[in-house]
C-alpha positions in Angstrom: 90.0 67.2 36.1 88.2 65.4 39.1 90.9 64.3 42.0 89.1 61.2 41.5 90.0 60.6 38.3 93.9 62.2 38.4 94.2 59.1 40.6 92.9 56.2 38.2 95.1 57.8 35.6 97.9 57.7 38.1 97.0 53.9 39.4 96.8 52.8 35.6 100.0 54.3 34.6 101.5 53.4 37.8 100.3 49.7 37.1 101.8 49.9 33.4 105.4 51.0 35.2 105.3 48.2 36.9 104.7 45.6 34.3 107.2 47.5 32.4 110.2 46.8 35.2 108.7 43.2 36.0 109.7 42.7 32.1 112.9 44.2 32.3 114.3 42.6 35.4 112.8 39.3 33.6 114.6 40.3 30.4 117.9 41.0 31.6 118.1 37.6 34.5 116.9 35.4 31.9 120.5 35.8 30.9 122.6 35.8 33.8 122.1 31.6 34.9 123.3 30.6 31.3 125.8 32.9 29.9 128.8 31.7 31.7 128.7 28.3 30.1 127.9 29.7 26.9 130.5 32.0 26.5 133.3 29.1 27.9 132.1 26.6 25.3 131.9 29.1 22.9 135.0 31.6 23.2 137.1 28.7 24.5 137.6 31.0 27.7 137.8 29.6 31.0 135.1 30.2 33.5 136.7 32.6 35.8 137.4 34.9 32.7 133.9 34.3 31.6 132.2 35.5 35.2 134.5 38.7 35.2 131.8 40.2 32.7 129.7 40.1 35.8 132.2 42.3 37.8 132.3 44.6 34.4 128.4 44.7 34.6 128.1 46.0 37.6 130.7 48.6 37.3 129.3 50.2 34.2 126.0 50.2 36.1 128.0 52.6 39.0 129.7 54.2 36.5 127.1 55.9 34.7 125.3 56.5 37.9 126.6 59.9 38.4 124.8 61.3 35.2 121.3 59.7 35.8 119.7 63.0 37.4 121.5 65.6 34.8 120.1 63.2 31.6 116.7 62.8 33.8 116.6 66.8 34.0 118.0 67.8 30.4 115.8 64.8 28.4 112.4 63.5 28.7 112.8 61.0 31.6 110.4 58.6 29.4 113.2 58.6 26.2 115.8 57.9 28.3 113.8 54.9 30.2 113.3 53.5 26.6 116.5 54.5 24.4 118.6 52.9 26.8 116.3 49.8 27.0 116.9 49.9 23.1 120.5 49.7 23.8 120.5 47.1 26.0 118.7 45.1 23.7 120.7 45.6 21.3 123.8 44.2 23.8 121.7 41.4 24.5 121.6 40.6 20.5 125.3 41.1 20.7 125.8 37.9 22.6 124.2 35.6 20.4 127.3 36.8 17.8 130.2 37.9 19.9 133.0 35.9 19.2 136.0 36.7 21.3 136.6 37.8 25.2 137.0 41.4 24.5 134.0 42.1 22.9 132.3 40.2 25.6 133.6 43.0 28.3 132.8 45.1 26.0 129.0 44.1 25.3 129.0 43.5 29.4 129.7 47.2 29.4 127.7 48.8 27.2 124.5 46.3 28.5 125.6 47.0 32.6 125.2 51.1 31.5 122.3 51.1 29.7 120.7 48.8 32.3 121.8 51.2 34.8 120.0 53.9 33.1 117.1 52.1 32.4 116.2 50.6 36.1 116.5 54.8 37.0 115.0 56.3 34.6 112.2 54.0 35.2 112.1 54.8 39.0 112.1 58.2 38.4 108.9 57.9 35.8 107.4 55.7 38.6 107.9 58.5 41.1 107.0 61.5 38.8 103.3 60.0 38.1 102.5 58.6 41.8 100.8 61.1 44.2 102.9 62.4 46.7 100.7 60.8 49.5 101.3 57.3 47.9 104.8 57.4 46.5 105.8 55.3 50.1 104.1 52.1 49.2 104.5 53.0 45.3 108.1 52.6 45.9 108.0 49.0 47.7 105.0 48.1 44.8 107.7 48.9 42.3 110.8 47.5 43.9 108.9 43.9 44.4 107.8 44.2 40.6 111.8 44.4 39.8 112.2 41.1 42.4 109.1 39.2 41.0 110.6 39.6 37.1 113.7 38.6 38.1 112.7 35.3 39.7 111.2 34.6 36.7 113.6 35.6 34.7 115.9 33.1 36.2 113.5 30.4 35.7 112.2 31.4 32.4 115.5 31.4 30.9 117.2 28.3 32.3 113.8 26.6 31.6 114.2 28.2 27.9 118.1 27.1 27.4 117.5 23.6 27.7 114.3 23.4 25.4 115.9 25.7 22.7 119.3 26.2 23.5 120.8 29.6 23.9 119.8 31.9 21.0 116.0 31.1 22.2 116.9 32.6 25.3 118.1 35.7 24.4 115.3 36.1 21.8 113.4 35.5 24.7 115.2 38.1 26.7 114.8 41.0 23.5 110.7 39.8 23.5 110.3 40.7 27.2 112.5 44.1 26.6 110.6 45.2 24.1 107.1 44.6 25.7 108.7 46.6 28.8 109.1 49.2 25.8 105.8 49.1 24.9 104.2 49.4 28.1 106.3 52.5 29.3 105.2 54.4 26.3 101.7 53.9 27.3 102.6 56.1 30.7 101.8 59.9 30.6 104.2 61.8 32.3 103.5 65.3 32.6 105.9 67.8 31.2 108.6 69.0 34.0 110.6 72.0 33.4 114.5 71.6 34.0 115.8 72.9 36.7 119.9 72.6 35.7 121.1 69.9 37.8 124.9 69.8 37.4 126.2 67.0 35.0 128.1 65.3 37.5 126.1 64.5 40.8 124.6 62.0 43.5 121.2 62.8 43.0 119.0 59.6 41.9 122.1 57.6 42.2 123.5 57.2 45.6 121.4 57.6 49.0 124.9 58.4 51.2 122.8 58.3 54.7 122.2 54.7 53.3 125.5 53.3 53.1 125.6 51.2 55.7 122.1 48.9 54.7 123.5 49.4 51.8 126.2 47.4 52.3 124.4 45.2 54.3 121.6 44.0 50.9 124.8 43.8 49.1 126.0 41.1 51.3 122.3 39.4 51.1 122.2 39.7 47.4 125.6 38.0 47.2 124.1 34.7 48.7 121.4 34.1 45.8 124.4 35.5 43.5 126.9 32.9 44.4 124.3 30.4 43.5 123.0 31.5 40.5 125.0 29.9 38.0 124.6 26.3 39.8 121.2 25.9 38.5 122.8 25.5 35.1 124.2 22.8 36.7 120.9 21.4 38.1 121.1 22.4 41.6 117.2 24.4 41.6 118.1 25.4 45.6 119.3 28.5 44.1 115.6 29.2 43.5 115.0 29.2 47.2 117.7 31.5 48.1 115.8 33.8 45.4 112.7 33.6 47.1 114.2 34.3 50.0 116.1 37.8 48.9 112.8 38.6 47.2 111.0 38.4 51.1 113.9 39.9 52.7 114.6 42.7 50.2 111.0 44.3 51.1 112.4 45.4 54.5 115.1 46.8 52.9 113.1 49.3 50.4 111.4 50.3 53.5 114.4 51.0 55.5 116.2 53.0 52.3 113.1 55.5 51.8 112.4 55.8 55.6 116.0 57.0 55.6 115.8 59.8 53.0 114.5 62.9 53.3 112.3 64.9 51.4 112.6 64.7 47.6 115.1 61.8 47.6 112.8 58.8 47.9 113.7 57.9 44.4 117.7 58.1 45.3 116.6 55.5 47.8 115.3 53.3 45.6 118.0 53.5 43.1 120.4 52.7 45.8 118.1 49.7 46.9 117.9 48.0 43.2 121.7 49.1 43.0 122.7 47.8 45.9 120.5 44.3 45.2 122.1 44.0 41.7 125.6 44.4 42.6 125.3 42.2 45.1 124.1 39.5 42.6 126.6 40.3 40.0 129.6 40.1 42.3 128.4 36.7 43.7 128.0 35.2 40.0 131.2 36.2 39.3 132.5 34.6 42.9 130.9 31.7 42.1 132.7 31.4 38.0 135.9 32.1 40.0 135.7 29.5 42.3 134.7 27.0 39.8 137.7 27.7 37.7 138.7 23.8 36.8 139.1 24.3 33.0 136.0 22.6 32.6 132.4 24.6 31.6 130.7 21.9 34.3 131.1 22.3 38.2 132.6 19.1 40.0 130.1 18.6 42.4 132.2 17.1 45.2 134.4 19.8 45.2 133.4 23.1 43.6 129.5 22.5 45.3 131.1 22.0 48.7 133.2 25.4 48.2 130.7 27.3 47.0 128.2 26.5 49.9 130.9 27.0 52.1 131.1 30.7 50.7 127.3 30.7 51.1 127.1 29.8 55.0 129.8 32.2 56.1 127.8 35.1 53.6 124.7 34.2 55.6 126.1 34.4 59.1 128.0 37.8 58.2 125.1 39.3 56.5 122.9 38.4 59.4 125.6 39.6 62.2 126.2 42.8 60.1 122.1 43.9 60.1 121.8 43.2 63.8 125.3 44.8 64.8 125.0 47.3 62.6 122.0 48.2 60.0 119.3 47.7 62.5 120.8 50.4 65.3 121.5 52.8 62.4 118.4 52.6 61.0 116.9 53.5 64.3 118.9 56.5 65.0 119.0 57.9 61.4 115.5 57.3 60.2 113.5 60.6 59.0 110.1 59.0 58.5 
């Protein structure tokens, strides 16, 4: 086949992974603004218990991480993108019928892993069909295609919950997750023999030279995070700080690949949408904490005032910590 033509198949399917992750970024953070309230109202939990299925999210999401190269390696890297967005799916189903706290956790669980899977799986894919010469700027393309569907996601669904309520929402959510579905079984992946990756390892998980920007987009992605679930509440400012990480997260993608070496550029960019999401997920679940009253709605006068409290001092130690610290690393560790 004509090098010319390898690449239009690469820049369709390439194109196709891309709406795929835009829909499942929209999918799973058309959910996130609304579920706190729903579940309070509905479990008769308060709101602190309620944002701790953020904190059990996020951990199931490291906790599989260990095993994303071995199932990558042993299983068709396209199966596993899409069983596990079946699964997650199915979690997101789960919530319009759970009906007590622990199987909340436990649909927070089993949603947080397969997500987990899912995001890598798809990077990988993404990687695998992207010349070599290209896979740089395919890896920002992708990583903003994640941001973009998760700004509308959060707008989508809040928009959604108050014209249908929740169950529309999370119909909504499935409808995105299965178009992401459809579009990654339209990619061709060529056939790659296993090479017997250990069961247990870093690989496509976490970038270790990256730790420290890691940590850094963490404390970024905790600003937006800490907002989030105020725009149930009607404060839309939280859409700014999104726009905002969505700007300042492109740096980042750049400073995670030019920091690995050769072969790990997709370990970089799991550690970037890892490190993005946890950072989110730990702020929601800052921000449910603090507006613990016993009461689903946030007192403005008091609980707003906290929480952009929280926010100001997150800005100025996530700005001190990239120009201290992130910014000098970068410089002496980069390989690219």
């Amino acid at each position: 086949m004509r090098k010319s033509n390898i690449d239009n198949l690469w820049s369709l399917g390439f194109m196709r992974m891309c709406f795929a992750n835009f829909l499942l970024f929209a999918s799973i953070y058309a959910l996130f603004p609304v579920l706190p309230s729903v579940m309070v109202s509905r479990l008769g939990i308060s709101t602190g218990q309620a944002g701790s299925m953020f904190l059990v999210f996020a951990a199931a999401m490291f906790l599989v991480g260990p095993f994303h190269a071995y199932l990558g390696d042993e299983y068709k890297r396209k199966h596993v993108l899409v069983y596990s967005t079946f699964v997650m799916l199915g979690a997101t189903l789960g919530y319009v019928f759970v009906d007590t706290f622990p199987r909340l956790l436990l649909l927070a669980a089993v949603q947080g892993a397969a997500f987990g899977l899912a995001t890598t799986a798809g990077i990988t894919v993404a990687i695998d069909i992207t010349a070599s010469s290209h896979r740089s700027a395919g890896n920002m393309g992708f990583a903003l295609a994640a941001r973009l569907g998760m700004l509308v996601g959060v707008g989508v669904g809040v928009w959604m919950f108050y014209l249908k309520g929740f169950s529309m929402v999370a119909y909504l959510s499935i409808l995105c997750g299965i178009f992401s579905i459809l579009f990654s079984l339209r990619v061709y992946v060529a056939f790659r023999a296993p090479i017997g990756v250990s069961r247990c390892n870093l690989d496509r998980f976490l970038l270790l030279r990256g730790w420290i920007p890691a940590i850094n987009l963490m404390l970024i992605a905790f600003i937006p995070g800490v907002a989030l679930p105020l725009i149930k509440q009607g404060d839309y400012s939280v859409l700014f700080f999104l726009v905002v990480l969505v700007v300042l997260t492109i740096p980042f993608t750049k400073i995670f690949v030019k920091l690995s070496h050769h072969c790990q550029r997709g370990t970089a960019n799991t550690t970037c949408h890892l490190s993005m999401d946890a950072g989110l997920l730990i702020g929601m679940a800052v921000c449910c904490f603090l507006s613990d009253n016993g009461n689903e709605q946030l007192h403005f006068y008091t609980d707003f005032q906290l929480i952009y409290k929280v926010i100001g001092i997150a800005i100025l130690v996530a700005l001190a910590f990239y120009f201290l610290l992130t910014g000098p690393y970068y410089k002496r560790k980069r390989v690219r």
